[in-house]
N, C-alpha and C positions, 0 to 999 in steps of 0.2 A: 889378603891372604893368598897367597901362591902355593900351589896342591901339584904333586905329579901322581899318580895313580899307575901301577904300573900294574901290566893284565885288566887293564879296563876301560874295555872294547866290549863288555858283555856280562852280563849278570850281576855281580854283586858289584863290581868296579865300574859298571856304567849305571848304574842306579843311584853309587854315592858322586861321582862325578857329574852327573842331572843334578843331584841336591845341594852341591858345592856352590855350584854353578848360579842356582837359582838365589841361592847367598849370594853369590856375587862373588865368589871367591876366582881368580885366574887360576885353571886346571888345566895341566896338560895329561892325556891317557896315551898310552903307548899299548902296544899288540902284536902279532904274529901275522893275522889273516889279513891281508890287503880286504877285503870285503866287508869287516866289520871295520876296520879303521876307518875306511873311505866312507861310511854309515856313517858316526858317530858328528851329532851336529851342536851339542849342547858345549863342547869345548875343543881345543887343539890336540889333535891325535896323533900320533907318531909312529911308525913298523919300528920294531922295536925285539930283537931274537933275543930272550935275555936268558939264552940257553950260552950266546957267543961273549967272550969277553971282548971283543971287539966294539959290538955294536953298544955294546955298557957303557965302555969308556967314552967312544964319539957320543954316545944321549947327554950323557953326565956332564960331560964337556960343554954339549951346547947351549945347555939349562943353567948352567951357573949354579949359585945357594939358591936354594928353596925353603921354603917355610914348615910343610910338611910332606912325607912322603909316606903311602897308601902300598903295598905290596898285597896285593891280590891276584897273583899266579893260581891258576889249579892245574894237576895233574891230572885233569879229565879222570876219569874210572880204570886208569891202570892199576893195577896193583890190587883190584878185585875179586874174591875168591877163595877159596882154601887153599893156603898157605902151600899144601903136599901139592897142588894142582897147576901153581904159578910158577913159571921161569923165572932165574936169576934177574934177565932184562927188565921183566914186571916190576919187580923189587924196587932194580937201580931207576927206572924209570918212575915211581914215586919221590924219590929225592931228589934226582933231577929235573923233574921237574917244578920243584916249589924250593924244597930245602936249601939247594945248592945257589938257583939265583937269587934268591931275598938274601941269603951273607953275599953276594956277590955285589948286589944292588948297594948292600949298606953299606962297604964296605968303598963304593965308588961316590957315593951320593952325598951332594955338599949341601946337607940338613942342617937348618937352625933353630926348628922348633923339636916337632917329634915327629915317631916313627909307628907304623900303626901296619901289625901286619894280621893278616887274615889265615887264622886254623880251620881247626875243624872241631864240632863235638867227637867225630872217632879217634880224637887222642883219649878220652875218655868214655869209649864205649865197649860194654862186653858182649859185644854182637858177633857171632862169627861170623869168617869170609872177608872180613876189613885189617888184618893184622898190620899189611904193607903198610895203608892209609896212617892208620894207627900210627905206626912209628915214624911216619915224615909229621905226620900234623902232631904227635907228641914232639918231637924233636923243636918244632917251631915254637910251644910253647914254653914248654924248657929253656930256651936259650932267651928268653922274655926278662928274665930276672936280671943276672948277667950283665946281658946289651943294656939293661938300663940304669946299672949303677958303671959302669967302663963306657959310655955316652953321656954319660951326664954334663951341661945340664940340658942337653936333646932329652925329649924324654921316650922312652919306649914302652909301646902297650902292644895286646889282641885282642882279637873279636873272634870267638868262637860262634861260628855258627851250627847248629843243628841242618836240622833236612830242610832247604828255604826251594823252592820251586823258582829254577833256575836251567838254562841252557843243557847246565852238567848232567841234567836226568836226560837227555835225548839220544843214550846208546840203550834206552828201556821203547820198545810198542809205547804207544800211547796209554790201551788199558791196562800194559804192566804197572807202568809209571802209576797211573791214580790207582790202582791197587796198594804198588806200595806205597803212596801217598796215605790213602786211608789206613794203612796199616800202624804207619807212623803217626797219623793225627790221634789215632784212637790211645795209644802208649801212652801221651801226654797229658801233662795238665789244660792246655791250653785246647786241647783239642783238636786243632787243625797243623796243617805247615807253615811254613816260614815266608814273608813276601821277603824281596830282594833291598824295596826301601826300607823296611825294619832293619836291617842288617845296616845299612847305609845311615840311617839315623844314628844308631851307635857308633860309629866312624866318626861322623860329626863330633859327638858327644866326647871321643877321647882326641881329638884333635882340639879344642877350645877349653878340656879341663884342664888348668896348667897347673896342679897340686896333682894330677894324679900319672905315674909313672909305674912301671915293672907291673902293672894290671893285665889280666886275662878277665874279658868281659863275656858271660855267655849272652849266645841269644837263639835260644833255641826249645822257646815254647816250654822248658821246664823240664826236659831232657836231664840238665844235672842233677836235678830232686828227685825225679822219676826213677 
């Protein structure tokens, strides 16, 4: 099984690329930061701007078909905030950073199994302060349905995840961060947060289910019931 993981050099994309791996699957992770790429020791890493159409096309180019492909971008915490309080830039920089390269990615990438991109539970949260987020990680899941009947038979899924304690909480202090960590474990059924191989097992799980396509998997402690 041949895996590319793109944005994963860190957090949920380096945790399912360790698990790939330990499968035995050949993964290659591509990324932005020279410092995490040149880190990453469990697979073949790549610098990788998939903000540039340039570097898309020479990746896709040098990768050949692949089996699966892993789209795990995040837009870091721009776009956080009340809405009246955020710039335009905010805004666009929530779609640009996630929205705009995963069609870019899929749009270059020579897939022959399926495609597995990573949301967010704030496509479906009524929390305020997250609207931006909101609307790029609704828009990913949205277009879930769609890509998977006009790819067919690639198949297309996501993996919503909840609040998973990850890199992306390191623009919070420390004791902000497990604040609102505790804030968020105590909301749920499950009680606690999210680890980042939980996230990464269900990755697993829709890349080897070959009956399941146009799926939105949550995993996010119970978040959708809650």
């Amino acid at each position: 099984m041949r895996v590319v993981i793109m944005g994963g050099t860190s957090g949920i994309g380096l945790a399912t690329a360790d698990l790939l791996t330990a499968d035995g699957a050949e993964v290659i992770v591509t990324g932005r930061d020279p410092d995490r790429v040149a880190a990453v020791k469990t697979a073949t890493a790549a610098s990788v701007d998939a903000t540039s159409d340039e570097d898309l096309t020479a990746f896709f180019a040098s990768t050949g078909p692949f089996d699966h492909l892993v789209l795990a971008f995040s837009q870091g915490h721009t776009g956080v905030g009340p809405l009246a309080a955020i710039g335009p830039d905010h805004i666009r920089a929530a779609f640009e950073g996630k929205v705009f390269p995963y069609l870019s990615c899929i749009q270059k990438a020579q897939v022959t199994s399926s495609i597995t991109m990573i949301s967010a539970s704030s496509a479906r949260s009524t929390l305020p302060g997250i609207t931006a987020l909101a609307a790029a990680n609704g828009a990913i899941e949205r277009m879930v349905s769609p890509l998977a009947a006009e790819l067919a038979p690639v198949r297309v899924n996501a993996v919503s995840p909840g609040v998973i304690d990850t890199p992306w909480w390191s623009f919070l202090p420390e004791p902000q961060k497990e604040a609102q960590f505790a804030t968020a474990a105590e909301s749920l059924p499950l009680k606690r947060v999210g680890r980042p191989t939980e996230v990464a097992e269900a990755i697993r799980y829709l890349l080897t289910a070959t009956y399941v396509t146009g799926a939105i998997l949550p995993v996010d402690g119970g978040f959708t019931v809650a």
